[in-house]
C-alpha positions as CSV (number, residue, x, y, z in Angstrom):
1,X,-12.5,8.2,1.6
2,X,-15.1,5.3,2.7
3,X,-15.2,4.6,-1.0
4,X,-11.6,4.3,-1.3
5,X,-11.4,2.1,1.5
6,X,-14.1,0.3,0.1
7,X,-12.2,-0.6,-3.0
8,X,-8.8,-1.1,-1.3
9,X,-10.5,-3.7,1.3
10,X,-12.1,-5.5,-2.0
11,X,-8.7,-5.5,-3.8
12,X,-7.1,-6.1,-0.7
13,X,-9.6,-9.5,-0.3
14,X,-9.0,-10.8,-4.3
15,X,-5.4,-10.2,-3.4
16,X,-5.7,-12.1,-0.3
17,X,-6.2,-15.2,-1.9
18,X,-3.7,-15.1,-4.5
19,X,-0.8,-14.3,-2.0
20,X,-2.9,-17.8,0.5
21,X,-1.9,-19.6,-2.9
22,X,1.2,-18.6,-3.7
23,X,2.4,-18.9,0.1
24,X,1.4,-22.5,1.0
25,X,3.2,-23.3,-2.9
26,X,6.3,-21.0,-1.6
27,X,6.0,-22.4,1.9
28,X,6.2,-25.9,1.1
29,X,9.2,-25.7,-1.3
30,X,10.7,-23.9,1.8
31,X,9.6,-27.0,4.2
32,X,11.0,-29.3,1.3
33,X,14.4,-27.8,1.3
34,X,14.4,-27.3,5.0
35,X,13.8,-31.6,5.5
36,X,16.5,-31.9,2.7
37,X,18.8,-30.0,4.6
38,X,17.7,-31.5,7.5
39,X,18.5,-35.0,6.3
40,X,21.7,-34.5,4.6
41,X,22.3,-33.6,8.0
42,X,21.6,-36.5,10.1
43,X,23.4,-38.9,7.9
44,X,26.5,-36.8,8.4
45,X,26.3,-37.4,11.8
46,X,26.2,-40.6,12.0
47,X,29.4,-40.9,9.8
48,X,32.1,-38.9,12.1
49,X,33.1,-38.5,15.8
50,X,31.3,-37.1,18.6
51,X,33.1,-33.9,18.0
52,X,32.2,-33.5,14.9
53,X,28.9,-34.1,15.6
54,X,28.3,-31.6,18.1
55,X,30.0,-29.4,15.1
56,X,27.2,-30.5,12.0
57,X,24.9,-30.3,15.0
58,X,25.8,-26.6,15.5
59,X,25.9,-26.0,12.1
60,X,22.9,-27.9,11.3
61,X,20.8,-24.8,13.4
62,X,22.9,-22.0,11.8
63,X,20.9,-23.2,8.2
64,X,17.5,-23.7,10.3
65,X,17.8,-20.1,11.7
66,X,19.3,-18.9,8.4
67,X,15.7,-20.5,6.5
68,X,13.8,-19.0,8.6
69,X,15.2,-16.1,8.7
70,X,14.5,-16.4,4.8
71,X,11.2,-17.3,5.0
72,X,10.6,-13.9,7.6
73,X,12.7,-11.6,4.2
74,X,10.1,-13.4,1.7
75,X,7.5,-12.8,3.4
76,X,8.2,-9.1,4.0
77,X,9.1,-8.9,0.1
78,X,5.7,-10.4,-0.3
79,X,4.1,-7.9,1.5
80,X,5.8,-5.5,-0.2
81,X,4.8,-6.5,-3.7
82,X,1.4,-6.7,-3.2
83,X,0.9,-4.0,-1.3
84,X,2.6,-2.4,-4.9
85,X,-0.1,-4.3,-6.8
86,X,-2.9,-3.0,-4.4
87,X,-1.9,0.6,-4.9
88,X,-1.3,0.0,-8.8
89,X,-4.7,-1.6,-9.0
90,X,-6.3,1.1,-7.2
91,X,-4.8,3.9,-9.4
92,X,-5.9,2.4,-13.1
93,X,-9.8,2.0,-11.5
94,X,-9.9,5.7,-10.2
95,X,-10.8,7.1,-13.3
96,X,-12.8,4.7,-14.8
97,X,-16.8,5.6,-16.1
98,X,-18.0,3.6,-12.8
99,X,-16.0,5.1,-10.3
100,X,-16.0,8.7,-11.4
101,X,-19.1,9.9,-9.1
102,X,-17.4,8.4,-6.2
103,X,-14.1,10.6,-7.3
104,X,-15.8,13.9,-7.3
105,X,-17.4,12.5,-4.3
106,X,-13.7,12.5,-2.7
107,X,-12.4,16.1,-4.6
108,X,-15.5,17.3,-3.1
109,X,-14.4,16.2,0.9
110,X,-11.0,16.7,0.3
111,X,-11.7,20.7,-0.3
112,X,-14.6,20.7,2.3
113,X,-11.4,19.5,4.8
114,X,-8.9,21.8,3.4
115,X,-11.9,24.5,4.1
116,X,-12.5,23.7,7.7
117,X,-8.5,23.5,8.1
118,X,-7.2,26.7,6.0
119,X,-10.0,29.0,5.8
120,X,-11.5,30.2,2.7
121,X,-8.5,32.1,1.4
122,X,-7.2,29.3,-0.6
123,X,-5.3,27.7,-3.5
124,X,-6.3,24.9,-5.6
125,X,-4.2,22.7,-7.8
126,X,-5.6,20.5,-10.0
127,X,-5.4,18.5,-13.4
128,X,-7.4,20.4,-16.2
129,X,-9.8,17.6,-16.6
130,X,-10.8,18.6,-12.9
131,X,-11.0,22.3,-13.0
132,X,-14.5,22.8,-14.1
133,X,-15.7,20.6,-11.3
134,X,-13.6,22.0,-8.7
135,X,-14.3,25.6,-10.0
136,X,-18.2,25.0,-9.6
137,X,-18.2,23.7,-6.2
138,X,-16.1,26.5,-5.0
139,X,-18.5,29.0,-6.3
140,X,-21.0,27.1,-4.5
141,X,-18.9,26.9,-1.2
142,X,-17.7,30.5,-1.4
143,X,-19.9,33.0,-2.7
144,X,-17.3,35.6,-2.3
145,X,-14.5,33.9,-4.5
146,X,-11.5,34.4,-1.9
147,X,-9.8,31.0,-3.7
148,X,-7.8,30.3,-7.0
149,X,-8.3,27.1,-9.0
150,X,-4.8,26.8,-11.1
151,X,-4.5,23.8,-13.5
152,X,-1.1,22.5,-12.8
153,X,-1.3,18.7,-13.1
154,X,-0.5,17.7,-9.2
155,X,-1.5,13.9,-10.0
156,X,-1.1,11.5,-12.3
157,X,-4.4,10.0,-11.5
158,X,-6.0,13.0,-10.0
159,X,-6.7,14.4,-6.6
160,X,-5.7,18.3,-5.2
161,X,-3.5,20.2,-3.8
162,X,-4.3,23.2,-1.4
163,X,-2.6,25.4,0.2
164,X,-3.7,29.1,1.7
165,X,-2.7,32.3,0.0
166,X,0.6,32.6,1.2
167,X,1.8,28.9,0.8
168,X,2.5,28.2,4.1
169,X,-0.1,25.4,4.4
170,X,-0.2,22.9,1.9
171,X,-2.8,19.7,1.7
172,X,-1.7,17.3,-0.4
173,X,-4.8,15.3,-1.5
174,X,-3.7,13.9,-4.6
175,X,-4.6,10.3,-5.2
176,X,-1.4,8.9,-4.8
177,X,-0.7,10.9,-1.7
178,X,-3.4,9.4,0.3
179,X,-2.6,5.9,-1.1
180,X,0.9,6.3,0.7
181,X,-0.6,7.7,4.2
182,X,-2.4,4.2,3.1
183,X,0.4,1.7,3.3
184,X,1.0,1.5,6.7
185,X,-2.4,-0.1,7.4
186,X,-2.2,-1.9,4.1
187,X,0.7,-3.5,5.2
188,X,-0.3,-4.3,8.5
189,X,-3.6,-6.0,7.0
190,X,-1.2,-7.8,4.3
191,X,1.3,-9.0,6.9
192,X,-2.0,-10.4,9.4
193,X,-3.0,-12.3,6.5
194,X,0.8,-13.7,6.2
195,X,1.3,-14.3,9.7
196,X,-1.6,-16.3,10.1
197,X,-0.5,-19.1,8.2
């Protein structure tokens, strides 16, 4: 899991600067159109009746608040996306040559938590590229063989699945799973870096 937080926070840190770039070029188009509006504003003003003022006046806010009330939606989109692109970025490395130690690393802790949690009386789902390693840590974890390894492809890009014997407690520790209890704090980090601008 450090691992995997390892990557995120380094894709999470190239990401960073991209969205720092493409916010202060977003922003300032924003700040442009905001002093348009703003001066198309004024000049109204100064062409009609105090009444009328106090009307483009009024109105004048309603397009500020509505900008900024923009700017808060594209920012949240923003967010959004690239939390997408962390997640998308951190699914095509998991499988590649360099990271595949650190993988079995994770099956590895993910079954020694599902152990401490369920018992040894268990059920493991897994893709078939998986199932030798899974199979020979199990023997080493339980002599006795109280656990079933089925190959039923859980994960696109890997991870398990584990449940006891009867099915009443199921783990899912697919990749993709623990990405999404992810998001949360991805987001939050995301939206910090955002904010702070």
């Amino acid at each position: 899991m450090e691992s995997l937080k390892n990557m995120i926070e380094e894709i999470n840190e190239k990401l960073k600067k991209e969205v720092e770039k493409e916010y202060e070029e977003w922003y300032q188009q924003i700040e442009k159109v905001i002093n348009k509006i703003y001066k198309e504003t004024l000049i109204k003003i100064n062409e009609i009746s105090e009444e009328t003022k106090r009307k483009i006046e009024y109105s004048k806010n309603i397009i500020i608040s509505s900008a900024e009330i923009e700017v808060k939606n594209l920012k949240l989109s923003l967010i959004n996306d690239y939390i997408d692109k962390i997640i998308d970025s951190v699914l095509s490395q998991i499988r590649d040559e360099k990271n595949l130690q650190i993988y079995y690393k994770a099956l590895k802790k993910y079954i020694d938590e599902a152990l401490e949690m369920i018992g040894k009386n268990i059920v493991v789902y897994c893709n078939e590229e998986d199932y030798e390693i899974i199979t020979e840590y199990l023997k080493e974890k339980i002599p006795e063989k109280t656990f079933n390894v089925v190959k039923s492809n859980p994960s696109k890009y890997g991870g398990v699945i584990i449940t006891n014997k009867e099915g009443t407690i199921i783990l899912n520790n697919t990749i993709e799973a623990r990405l999404n209890r992810q998001k949360d704090y991805i987001r939050k980090e995301l939206g910090k870096i955002l904010m702070s601008e």
